[in-house]
C-alpha positions in Angstrom: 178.2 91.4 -32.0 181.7 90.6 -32.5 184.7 90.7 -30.4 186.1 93.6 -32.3 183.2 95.3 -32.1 181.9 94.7 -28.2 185.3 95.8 -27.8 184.8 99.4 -29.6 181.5 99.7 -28.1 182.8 99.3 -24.4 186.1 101.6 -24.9 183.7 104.1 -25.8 181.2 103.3 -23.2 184.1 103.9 -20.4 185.1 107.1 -22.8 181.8 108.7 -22.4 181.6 107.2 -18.2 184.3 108.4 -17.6 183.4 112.4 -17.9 182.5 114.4 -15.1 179.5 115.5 -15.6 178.2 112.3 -15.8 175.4 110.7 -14.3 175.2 107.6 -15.8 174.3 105.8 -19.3 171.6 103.1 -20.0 171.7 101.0 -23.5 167.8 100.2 -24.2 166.3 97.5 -26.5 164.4 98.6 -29.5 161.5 97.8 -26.5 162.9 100.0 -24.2 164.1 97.3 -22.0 167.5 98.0 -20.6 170.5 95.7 -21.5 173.3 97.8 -19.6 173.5 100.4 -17.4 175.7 102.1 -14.3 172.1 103.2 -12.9 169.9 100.7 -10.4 168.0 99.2 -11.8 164.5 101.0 -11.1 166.1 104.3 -12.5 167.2 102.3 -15.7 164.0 101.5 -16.7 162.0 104.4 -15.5 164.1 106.6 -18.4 164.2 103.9 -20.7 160.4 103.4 -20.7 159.9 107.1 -20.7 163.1 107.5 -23.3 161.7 105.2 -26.1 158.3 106.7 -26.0 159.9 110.6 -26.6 162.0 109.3 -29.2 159.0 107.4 -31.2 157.3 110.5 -31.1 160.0 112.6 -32.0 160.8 110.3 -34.8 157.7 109.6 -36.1 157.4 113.7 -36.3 160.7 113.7 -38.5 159.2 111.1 -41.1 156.2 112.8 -41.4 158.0 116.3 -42.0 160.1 114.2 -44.8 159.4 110.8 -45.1 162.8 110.0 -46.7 164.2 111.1 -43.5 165.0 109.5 -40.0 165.6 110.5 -36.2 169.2 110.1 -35.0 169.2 111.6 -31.8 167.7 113.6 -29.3 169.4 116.3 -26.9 167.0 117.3 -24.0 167.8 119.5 -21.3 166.4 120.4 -17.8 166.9 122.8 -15.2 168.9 119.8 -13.4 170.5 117.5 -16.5 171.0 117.3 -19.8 169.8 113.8 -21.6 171.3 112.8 -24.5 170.2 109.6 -26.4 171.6 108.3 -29.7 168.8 106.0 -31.8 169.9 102.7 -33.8 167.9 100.5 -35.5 167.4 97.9 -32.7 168.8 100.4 -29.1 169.1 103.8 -27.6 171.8 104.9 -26.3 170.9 107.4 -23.4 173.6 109.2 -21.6 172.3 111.2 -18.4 174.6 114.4 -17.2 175.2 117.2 -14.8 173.6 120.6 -16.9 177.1 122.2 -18.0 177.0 125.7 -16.8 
C-alpha cells in the first residue's frame, strides 16, 4: 500500500474510532486472520473467524440470486451492538458499536 494511501486508510480508521458508540474495529485478511485491531487479541479473532464465515455465506447467497452481482457489506444488529463490516477483495473491515437507541 502506499504512503498516500496507508495514510487515508488510518485518518479514517481514527475517524470511525473515534465515535462514541464505539467498541472497537478489527481489519481481517481475506482468511479471516486479523491484521489490526483496538480489540485483545482473543476478541479479534473470535469475530473475525465468525465474521468471514457470515459474510461468505451472505455473499455467496448474493451471487447466486444474481451472479453478476457481489456482497459489499453487511449490517448486523443485536440486542447489545450493532456490527458493521465492509468486504474488499482481499479484507473485512468490521466495526463493532454500542446499539444506538
Amino acid at each position: 500500500m502506499a504512503g498516500t494511501e496507508r495514510a487515508k486508510v488510518e485518518e479514517t480508521l481514527k475517524r470511525i474510532e473515534a465515535h462514541k458508540d464505539v467498541i472497537g474495529t478489527i481489519i481481517v485478511s481475506a482468511e479471516g486472520i486479523p491484521i489490526r485491531t483496538t480489540l485483545d487479541n482473543a476478541t479479534a479473532v473470535q469475530y473475525g473467524g465468525l465474521l468471514r464465515n457470515l459474510t461468505m455465506m451472505a455473499r455467496s447467497a448474493v451471487r447466486d440470486i444474481d451472479p453478476q452481482n457481489d456482497l459489499t457489506f453487511v449490517r448486523v444488529r443485536s440486542k447489545k451492538h450493532e456490527i458493521m463490516v465492509g468486504l474488499e477483495s482481499n479484507f473485512l473491515l468490521i466495526v463493532i458499536q454500542k446499539l444506538c437507541k
